[in-house]
ZAGUKE-39261 format. One record per residue (C-alpha): residue in three letters; y, x, z. Coordinates in steps of 0.2 Angstrom, whole numbers, padded with zeros to 4 digits. Each point is the difference from the previous one (the first is absolute). Layout:
<sites>
<site residuo="ALA" c2="Y" c1="X" c3="Z"/>
...
</sites>
This chain:
<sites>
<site residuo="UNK" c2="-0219" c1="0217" c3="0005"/>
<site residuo="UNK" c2="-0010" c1="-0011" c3="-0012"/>
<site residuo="UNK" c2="0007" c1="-0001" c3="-0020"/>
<site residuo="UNK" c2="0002" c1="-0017" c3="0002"/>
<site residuo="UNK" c2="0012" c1="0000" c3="0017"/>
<site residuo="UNK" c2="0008" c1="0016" c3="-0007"/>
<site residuo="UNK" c2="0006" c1="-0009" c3="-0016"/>
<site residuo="UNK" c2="0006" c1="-0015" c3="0010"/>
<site residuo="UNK" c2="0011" c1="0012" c3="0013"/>
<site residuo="UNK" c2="0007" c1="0007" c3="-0018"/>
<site residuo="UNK" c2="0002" c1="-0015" c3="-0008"/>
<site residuo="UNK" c2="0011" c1="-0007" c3="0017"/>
<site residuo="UNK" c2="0009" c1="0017" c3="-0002"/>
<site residuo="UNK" c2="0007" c1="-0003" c3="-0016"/>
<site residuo="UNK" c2="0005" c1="-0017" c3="0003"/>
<site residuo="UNK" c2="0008" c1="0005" c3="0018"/>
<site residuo="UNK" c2="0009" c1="0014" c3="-0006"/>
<site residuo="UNK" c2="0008" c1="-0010" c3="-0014"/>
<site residuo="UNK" c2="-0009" c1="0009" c3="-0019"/>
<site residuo="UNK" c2="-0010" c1="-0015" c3="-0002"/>
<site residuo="UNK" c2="0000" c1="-0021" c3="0002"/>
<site residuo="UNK" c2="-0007" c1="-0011" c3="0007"/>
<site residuo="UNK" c2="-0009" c1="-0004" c3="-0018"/>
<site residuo="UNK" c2="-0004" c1="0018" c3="-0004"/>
<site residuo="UNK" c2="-0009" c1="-0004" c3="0022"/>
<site residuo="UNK" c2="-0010" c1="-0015" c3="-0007"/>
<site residuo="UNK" c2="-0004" c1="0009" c3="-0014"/>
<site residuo="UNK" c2="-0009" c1="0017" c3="0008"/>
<site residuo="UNK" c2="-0009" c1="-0016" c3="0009"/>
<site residuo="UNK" c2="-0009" c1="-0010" c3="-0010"/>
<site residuo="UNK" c2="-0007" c1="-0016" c3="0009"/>
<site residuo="UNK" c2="0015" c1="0000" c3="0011"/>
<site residuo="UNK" c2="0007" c1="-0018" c3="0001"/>
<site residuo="UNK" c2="0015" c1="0000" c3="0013"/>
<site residuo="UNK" c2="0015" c1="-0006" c3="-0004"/>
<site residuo="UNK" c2="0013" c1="0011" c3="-0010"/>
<site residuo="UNK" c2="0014" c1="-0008" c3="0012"/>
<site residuo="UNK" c2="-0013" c1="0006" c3="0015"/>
<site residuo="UNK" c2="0000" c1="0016" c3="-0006"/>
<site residuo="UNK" c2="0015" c1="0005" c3="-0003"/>
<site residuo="UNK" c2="0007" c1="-0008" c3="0018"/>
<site residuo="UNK" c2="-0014" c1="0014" c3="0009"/>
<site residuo="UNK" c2="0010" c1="0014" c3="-0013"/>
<site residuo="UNK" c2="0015" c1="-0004" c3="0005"/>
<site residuo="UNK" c2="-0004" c1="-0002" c3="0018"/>
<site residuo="UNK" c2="-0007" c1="0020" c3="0003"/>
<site residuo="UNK" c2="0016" c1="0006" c3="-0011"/>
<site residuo="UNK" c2="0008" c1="-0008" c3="0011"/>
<site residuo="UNK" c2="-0007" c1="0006" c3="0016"/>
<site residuo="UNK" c2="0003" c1="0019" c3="-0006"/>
<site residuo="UNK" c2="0017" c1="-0004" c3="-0004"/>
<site residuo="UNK" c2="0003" c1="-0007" c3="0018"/>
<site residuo="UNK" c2="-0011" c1="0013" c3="0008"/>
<site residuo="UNK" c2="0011" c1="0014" c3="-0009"/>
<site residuo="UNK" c2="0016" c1="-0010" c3="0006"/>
<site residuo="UNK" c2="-0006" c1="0000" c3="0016"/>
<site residuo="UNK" c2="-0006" c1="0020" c3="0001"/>
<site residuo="UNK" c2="0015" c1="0007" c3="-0008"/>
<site residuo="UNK" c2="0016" c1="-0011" c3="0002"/>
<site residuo="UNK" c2="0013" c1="0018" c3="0001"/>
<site residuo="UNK" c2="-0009" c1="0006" c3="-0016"/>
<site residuo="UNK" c2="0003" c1="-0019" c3="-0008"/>
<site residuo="UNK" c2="0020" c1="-0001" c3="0004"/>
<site residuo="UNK" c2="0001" c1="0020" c3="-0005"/>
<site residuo="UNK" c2="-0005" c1="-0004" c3="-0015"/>
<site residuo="UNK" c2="0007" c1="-0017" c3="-0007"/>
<site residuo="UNK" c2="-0007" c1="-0014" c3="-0004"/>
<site residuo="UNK" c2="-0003" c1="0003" c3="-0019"/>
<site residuo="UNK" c2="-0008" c1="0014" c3="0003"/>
<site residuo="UNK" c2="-0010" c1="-0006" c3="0015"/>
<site residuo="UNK" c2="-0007" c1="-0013" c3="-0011"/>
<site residuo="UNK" c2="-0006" c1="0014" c3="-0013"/>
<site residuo="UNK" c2="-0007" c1="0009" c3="0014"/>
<site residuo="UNK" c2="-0011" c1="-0013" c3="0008"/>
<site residuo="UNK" c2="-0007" c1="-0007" c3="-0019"/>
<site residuo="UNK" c2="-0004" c1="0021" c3="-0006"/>
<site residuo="UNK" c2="-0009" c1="0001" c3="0017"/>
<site residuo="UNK" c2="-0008" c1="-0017" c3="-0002"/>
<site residuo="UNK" c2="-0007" c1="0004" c3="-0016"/>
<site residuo="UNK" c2="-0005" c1="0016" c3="0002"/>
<site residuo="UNK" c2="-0008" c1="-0004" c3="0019"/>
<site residuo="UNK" c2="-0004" c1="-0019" c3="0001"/>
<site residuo="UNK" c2="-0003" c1="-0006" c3="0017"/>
<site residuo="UNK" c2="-0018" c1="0005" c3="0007"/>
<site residuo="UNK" c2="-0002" c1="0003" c3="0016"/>
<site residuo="UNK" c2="-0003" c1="-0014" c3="0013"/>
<site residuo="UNK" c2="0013" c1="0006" c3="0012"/>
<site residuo="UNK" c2="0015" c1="-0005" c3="-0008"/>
<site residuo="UNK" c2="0010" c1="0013" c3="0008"/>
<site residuo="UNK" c2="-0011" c1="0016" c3="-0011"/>
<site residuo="UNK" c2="0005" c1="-0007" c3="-0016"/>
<site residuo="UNK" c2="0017" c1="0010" c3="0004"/>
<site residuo="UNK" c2="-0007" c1="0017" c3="0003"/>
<site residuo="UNK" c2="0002" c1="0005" c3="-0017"/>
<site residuo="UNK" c2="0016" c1="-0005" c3="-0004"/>
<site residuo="UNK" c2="0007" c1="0018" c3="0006"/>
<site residuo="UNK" c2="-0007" c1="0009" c3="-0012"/>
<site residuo="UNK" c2="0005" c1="-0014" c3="-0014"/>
<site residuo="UNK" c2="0016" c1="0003" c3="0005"/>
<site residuo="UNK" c2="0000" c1="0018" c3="0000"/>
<site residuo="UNK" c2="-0007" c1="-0001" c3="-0019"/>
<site residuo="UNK" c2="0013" c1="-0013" c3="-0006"/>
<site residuo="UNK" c2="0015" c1="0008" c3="0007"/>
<site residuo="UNK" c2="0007" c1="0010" c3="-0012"/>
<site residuo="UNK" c2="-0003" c1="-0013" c3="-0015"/>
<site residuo="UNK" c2="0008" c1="-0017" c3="0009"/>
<site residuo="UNK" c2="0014" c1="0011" c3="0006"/>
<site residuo="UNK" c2="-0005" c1="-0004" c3="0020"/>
<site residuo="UNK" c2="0011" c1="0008" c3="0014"/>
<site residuo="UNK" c2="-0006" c1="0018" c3="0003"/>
<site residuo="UNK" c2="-0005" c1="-0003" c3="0018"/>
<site residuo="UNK" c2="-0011" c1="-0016" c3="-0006"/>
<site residuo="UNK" c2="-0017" c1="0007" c3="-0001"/>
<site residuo="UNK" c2="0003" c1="0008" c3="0017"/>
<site residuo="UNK" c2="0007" c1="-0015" c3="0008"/>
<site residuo="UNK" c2="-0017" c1="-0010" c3="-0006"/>
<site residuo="UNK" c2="-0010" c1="0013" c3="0009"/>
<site residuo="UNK" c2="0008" c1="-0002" c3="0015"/>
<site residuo="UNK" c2="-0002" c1="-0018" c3="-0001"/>
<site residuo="UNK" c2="-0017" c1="0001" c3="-0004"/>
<site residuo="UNK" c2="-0004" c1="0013" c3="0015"/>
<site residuo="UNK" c2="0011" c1="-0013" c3="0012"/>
<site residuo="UNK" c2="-0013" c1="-0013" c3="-0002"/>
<site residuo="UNK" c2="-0015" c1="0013" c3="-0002"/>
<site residuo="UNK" c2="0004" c1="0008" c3="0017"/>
<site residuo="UNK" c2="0003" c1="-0019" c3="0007"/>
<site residuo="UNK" c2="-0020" c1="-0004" c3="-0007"/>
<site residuo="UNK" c2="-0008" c1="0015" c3="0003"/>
<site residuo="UNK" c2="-0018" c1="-0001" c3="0006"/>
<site residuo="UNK" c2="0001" c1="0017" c3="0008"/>
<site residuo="UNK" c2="-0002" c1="-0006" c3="0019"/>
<site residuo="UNK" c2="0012" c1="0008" c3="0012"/>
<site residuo="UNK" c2="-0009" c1="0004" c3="0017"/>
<site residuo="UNK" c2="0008" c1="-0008" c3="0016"/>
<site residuo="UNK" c2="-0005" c1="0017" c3="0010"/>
<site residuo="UNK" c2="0000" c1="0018" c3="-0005"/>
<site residuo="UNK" c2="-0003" c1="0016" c3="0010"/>
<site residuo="UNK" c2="0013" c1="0010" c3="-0009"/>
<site residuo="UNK" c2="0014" c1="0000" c3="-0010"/>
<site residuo="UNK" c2="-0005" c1="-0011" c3="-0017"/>
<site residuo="UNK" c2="0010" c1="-0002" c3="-0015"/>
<site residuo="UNK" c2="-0001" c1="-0020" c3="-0004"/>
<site residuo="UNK" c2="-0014" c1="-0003" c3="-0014"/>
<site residuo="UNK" c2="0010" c1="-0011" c3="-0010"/>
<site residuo="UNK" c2="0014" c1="0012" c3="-0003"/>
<site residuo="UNK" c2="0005" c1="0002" c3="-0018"/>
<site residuo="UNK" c2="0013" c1="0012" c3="-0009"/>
<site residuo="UNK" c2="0009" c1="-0001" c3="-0015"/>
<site residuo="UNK" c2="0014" c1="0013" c3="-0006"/>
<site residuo="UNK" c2="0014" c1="-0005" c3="-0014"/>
<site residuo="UNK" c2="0015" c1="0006" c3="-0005"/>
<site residuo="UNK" c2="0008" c1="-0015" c3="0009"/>
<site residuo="UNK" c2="0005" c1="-0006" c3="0017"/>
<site residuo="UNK" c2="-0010" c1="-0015" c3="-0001"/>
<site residuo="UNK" c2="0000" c1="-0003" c3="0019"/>
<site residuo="UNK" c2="0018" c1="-0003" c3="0003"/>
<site residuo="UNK" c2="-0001" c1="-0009" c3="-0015"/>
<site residuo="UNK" c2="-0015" c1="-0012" c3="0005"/>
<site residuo="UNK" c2="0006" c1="-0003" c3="0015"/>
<site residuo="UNK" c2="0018" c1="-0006" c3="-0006"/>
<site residuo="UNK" c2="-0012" c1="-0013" c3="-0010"/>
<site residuo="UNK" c2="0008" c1="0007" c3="-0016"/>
<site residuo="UNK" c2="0017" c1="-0003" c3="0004"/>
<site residuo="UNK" c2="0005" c1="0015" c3="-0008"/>
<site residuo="UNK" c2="0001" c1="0001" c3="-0018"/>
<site residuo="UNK" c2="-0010" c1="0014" c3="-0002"/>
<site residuo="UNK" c2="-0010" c1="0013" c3="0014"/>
<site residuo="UNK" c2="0009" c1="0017" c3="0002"/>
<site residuo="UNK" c2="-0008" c1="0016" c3="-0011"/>
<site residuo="UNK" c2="-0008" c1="0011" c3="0013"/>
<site residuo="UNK" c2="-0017" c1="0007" c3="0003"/>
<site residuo="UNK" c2="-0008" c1="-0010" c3="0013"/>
<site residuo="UNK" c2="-0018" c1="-0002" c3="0007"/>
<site residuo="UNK" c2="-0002" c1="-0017" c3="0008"/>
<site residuo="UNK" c2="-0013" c1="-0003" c3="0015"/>
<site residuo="UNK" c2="-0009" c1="-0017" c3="0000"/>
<site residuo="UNK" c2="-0011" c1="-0007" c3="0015"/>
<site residuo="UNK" c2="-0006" c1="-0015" c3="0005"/>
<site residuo="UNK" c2="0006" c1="-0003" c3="0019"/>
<site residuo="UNK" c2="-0016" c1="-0002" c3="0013"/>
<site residuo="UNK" c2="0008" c1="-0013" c3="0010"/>
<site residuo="UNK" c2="0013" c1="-0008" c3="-0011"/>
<site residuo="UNK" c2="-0013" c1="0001" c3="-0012"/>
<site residuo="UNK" c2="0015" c1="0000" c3="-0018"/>
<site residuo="UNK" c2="0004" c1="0015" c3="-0010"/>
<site residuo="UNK" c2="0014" c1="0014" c3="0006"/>
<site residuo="UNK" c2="0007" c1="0014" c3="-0010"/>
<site residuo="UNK" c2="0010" c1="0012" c3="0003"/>
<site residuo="UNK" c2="0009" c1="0015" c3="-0011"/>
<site residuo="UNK" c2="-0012" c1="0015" c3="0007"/>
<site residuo="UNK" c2="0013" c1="0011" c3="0012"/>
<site residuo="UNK" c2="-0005" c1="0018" c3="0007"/>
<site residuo="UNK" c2="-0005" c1="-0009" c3="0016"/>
<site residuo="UNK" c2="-0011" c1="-0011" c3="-0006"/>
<site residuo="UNK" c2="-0009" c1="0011" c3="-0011"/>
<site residuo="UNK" c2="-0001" c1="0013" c3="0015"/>
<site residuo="UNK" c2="-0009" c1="-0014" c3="0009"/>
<site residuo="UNK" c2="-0013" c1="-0004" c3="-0014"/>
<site residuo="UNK" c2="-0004" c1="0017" c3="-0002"/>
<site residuo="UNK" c2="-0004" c1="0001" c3="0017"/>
<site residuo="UNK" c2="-0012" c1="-0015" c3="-0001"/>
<site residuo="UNK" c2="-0008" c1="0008" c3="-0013"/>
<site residuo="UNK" c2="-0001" c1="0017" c3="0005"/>
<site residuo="UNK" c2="-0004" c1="-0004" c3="0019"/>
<site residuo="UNK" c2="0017" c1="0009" c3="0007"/>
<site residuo="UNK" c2="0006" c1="-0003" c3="0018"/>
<site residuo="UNK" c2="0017" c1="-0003" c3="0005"/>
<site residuo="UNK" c2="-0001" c1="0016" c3="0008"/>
<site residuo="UNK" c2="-0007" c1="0010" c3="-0014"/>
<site residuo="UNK" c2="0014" c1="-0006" c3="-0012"/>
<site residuo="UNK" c2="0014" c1="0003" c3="0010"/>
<site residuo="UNK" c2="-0006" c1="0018" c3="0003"/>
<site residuo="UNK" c2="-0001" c1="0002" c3="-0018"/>
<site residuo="UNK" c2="0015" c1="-0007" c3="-0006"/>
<site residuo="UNK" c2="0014" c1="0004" c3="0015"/>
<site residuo="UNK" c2="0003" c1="-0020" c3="0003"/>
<site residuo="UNK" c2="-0004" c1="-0006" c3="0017"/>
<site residuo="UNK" c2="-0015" c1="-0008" c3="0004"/>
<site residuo="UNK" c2="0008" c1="-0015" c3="0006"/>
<site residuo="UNK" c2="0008" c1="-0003" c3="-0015"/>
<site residuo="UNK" c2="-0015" c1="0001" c3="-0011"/>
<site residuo="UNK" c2="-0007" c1="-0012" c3="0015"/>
<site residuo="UNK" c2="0014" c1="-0010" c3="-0003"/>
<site residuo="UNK" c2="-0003" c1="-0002" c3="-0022"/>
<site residuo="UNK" c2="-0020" c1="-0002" c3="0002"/>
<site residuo="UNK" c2="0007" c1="-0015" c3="0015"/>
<site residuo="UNK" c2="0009" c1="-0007" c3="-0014"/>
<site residuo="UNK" c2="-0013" c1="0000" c3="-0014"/>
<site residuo="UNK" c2="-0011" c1="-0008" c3="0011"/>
<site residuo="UNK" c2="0014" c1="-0013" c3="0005"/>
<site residuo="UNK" c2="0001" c1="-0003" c3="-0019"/>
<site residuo="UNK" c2="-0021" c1="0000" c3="-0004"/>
<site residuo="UNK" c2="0001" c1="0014" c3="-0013"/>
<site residuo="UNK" c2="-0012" c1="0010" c3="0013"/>
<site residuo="UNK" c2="-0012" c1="-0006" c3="0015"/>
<site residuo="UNK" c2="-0001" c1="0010" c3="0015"/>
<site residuo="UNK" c2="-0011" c1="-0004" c3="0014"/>
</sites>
């Protein structure tokens, strides 16, 4: 990138992210000659998109936390990762991590910086570009699967829309996919059948060759993989 379009991006930075004005902007510009008032309207207007876009991604982190302390959130992450990217939706994909690094010091709920996560992989899983093939010759695990583990039990709690207070403690690994018809994100909490299932995707097991190894009738195990394709988490041909 050229000095001269590097120092403008950095300039815009600053101003975006809230450690400089719009006369400190004028300034690193010599020559500029737009209107203060202009200015500051285009500033206010891309704050205002991340804070919308942030509302938007993660409304159970929002009400977790308060409104006080969302605001905090949203102007730390503003200033620290002004709004680039021309998908609006990206400029959240950091806020996880933020989160995770501010917890401790604005007294946030423990289960914040995972409940962000989660949020964050619902609407990932949702955009992914991996492209899930309409055929397959064998069992396939579904390319846009994601998994996060926490000490939480985020999926009840998700899917309740926050009604709860809080989740429940618990070790849990949570499974998300994007359906191949329905075409939105599921999640589940990972069970032993399901995880048998992905294993034998991955590891190219028959229904037969499990159920010899493990005792449990074949048409059981038939009956979890049927179920795991009902639900898109795997293809099968």
């Amino acid at each position: 990138m050229k000095p001269g379009l590097r120092h403008f991006f950095d300039s815009m930075a600053d101003y975006f992210g809230g450690s400089s004005g719009v006369d400190q902007l004028r300034a690193a510009h010599p020559g500029w000659d737009a209107p203060v008032a202009r200015v500051a309207v285009y500033g206010r207007f891309v704050r205002g998109h991340v804070r919308s876009t942030l509302e938007k991604l993660f409304p159970l982190t929002r009400n977790s936390v308060g409104a006080e302390r969302w605001t905090q959130l949203v102007e730390g992450y503003t200033a620290t990762r002004p709004g680039r990217h021309f998908e609006m939706n990206r400029m959240g994909e950091g806020f996880p991590t933020f989160v995770a690094d501010v917890a401790q010091a604005q007294g946030l709920p423990a289960f914040a910086p995972a409940l962000a996560r989660f949020e964050w992989a619902d609407w990932a899983v949702y955009a992914s570009e991996e492209r899930v093939p309409e055929q397959v010759e064998q069992l396939t695990v579904n390319p846009t699967l994601t998994v996060l583990q926490h000490p939480f039990q985020l999926c009840a709690y998700v899917r309740t829309q926050g009604s709860a207070q809080a989740p429940a403690d618990g070790e849990e690994m949570a499974l998300l996919w994007r359906h191949p018809r329905q075409l939105n994100t599921w999640f589940v909490a990972a069970q032993e059948r399901t995880l048998l299932v992905l294993k034998m995707a991955v590891e190219g097991l028959s229904p037969g060759a499990v159920a010899a190894a493990t005792g449990v009738a074949e048409a059981e195990v038939r009956n979890a993989v049927e179920e795991c394709s009902r639900q898109g988490i795997v293809l099968t041909p």
